[in-house]
N, C-alpha and C positions, 0 to 999 in steps of 0.2 A: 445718597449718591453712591452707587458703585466702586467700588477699587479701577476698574475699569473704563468708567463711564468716560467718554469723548465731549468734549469742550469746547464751541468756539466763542471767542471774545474779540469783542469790535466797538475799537474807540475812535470816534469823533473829535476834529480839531477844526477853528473855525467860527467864525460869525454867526450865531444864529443864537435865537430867544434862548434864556436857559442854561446854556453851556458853560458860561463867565460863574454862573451861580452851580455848577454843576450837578445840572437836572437836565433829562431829558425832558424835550416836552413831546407831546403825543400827538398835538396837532402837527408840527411840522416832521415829523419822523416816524410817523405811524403808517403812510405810504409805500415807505423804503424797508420797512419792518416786514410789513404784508409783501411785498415780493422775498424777502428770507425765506419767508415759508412756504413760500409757492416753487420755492429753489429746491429747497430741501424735500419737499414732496415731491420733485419731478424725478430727483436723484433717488428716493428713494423705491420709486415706481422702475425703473430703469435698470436700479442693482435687482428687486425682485424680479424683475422680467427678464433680467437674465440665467435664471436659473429656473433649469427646468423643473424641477424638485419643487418650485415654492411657484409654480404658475400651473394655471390652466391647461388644456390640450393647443388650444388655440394661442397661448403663447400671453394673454392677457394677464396682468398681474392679479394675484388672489386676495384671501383676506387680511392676506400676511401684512400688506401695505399698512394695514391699520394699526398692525403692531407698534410702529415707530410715532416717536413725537419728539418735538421740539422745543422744549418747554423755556421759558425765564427764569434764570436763577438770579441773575443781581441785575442790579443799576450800578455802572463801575464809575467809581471817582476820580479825582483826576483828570484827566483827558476824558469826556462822558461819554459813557458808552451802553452795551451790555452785552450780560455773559448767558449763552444759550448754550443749553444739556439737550444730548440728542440722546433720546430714550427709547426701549423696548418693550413692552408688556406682553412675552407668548404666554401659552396654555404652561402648565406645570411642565409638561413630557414633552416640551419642545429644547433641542440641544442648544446648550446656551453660546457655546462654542461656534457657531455659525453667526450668530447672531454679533456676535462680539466683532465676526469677520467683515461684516455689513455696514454694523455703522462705523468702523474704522476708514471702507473702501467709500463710504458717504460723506465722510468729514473731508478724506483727502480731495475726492471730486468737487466738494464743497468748496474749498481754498481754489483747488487749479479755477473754478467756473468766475470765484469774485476776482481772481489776479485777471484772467482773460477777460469779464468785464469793464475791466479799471478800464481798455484798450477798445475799448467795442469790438471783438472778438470772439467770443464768447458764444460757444453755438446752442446756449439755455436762454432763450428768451426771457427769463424772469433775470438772471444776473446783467442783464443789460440794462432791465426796467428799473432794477432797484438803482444803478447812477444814477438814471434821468429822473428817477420820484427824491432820491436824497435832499434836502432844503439847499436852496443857492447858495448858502454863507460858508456851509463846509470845505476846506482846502485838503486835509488829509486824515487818514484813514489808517488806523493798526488792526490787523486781524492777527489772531495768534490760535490756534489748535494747539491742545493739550488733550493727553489721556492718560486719565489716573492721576492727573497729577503733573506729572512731567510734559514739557513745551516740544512738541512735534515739530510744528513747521511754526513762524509766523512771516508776514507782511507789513511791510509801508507802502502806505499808496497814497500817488500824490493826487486827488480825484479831481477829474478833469470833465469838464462842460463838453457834450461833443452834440450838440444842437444845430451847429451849424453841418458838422459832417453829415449827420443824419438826412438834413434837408438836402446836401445834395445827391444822394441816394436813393435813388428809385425804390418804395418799397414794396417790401414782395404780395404777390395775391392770387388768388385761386380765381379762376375765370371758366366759366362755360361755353360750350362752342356748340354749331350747328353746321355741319360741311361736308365734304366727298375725302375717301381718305384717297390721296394721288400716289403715296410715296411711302414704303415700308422696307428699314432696315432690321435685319435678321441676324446682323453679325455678331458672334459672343461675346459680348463686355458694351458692345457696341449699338445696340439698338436704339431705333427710333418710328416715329409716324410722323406724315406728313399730311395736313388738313387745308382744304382747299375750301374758305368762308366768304362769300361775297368778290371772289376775285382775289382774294388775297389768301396767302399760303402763310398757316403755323406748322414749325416744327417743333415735334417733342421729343423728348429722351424717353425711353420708354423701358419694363420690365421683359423680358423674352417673353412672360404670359399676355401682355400687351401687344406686343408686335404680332403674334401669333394671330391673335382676336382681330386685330386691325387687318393683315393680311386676308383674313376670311371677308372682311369687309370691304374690300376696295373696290371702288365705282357705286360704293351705296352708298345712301343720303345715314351719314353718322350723327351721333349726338356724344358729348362727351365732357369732362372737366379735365384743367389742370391746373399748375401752382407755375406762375411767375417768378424767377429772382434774375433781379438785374438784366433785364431783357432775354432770359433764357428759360426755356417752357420744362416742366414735366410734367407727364399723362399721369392721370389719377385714374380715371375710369374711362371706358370707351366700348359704346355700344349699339342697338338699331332706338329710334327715337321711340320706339312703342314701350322699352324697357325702362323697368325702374333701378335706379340707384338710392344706394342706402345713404341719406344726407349725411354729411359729418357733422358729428358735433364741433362747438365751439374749440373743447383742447384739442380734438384731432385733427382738426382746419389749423391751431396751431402748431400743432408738429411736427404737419406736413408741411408749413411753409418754413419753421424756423430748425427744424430739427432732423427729421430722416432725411432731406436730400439738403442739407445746408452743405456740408464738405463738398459733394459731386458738384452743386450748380455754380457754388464758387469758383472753382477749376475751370469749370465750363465757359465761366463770365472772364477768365483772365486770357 
């Protein structure tokens, strides 16, 4: 391990198999484990996609993503837990110094996504899913980041059951439509379309490339997708019904509902 290297450790307190004798067991926290890494891999796709240097033309992260990993280093005693190394493997002639800057800005995104999980807040879908997969009997939670050695940030968290919140919340969803567009806002910050299906009118929020395309459409028969949150629409696609749309995959059906428009539709929904 690195002089460097970035640490996070997460201990478990709590009723569940195993803990009393302080062992993890894998049946019940192996769930909760597998959303860690799907955290850390979104974080990690997000810090390289933002940097033009280390992406594509198109803005899609490179190979660089593959660089990073997550690895196991103990089973902590005590309070049960474990302690995960977040690691790099570039080419030789890759600067180690950016790298170093990466997963530091990954560890801290790491902490803020599990502190705003504990709350259901959290706008990384996987930091939400690891509460609701953790085993029922856990009550709290220590996270602590360290680098090199030394303790950067840590957390207590009291972890809270929010099953019933969840239920009362609409969840969000990508729907397809078939309708006349009636209604196109153009204004800067401000746009939308308005879809007229069976006698009944959706409105969406829409990108100014959107509004644009929908404008050239209007009083034609349209076809189109958009993402649901909490009763408020945004347009994904929108075109004449003889055109093809390029399906999303499953992560990009999820990022588009829990991720690139989560801040905007929340606003929208209050």
């Amino acid at each position: 391990m690195s002089k460097g290297s970035n640490k996070i450790k997460i201990l478990w307190d709590g009723d569940v198999p195993g803990l009393d004798e302080h062992r993890v067991s894998l049946t019940q926290f192996a769930p909760a484990i597998a959303q860690l890494v799907k955290l850390y891999r979104h974080l990690v796709k997000e810090t390289v996609r933002g940097e033009p240097q280390q992406s594509d033309p198109r803005g899609r992260p490179s190979k660089e993503v593959a660089w990073f990993d997550l690895q196991l280093e103990s089973v902590e005693s005590g309070s049960v837990g474990v302690s995960l190394v977040s690691v790099a493997n570039p080419p030789a002639n890759w600067l180690p110094g950016l790298l170093d800057q990466d997963q530091s800005r990954i560890s801290e995104q790491f902490m803020d996504a599990l502190d705003a999980g504990a709350s259901g807040t959290s706008t990384v879908p996987a930091a939400d899913r690891y509460y609701r997969t953790l085993p029922n009997g856990v009550k709290t939670q220590y996270v602590e980041w360290s680098k090199g050695g030394d303790v950067v940030r840590h957390l207590n968290i009291d972890v809270q059951r929010t099953g019933q919140d969840e239920q009362e919340k609409p969840l969000p969803f990508v729907f397809e439509f078939l309708g006349e567009v009636v209604a196109v806002g153009v204004e800067p910050g401000k746009e939308y379309v308005v879809v007229r299906q069976d006698g009944k009118q959706k409105r969406c929020t829409a990108t100014a490339e959107q509004s644009e395309r929908a404008y050239e459409l209007r009083r034609e028969l349209v076809k189109g997708t958009a993402v649901s949150v909490s009763g408020k629409n945004r347009l994904l696609d929108i075109g004449l019904p003889h055109e093809t749309f390029r399906p999303l995959t499953p992560e990009e059906k999820e990022e588009e509902i829990f991720v690139r428009w989560h801040g905007l539709l929340e606003r929208l929904s209050q």
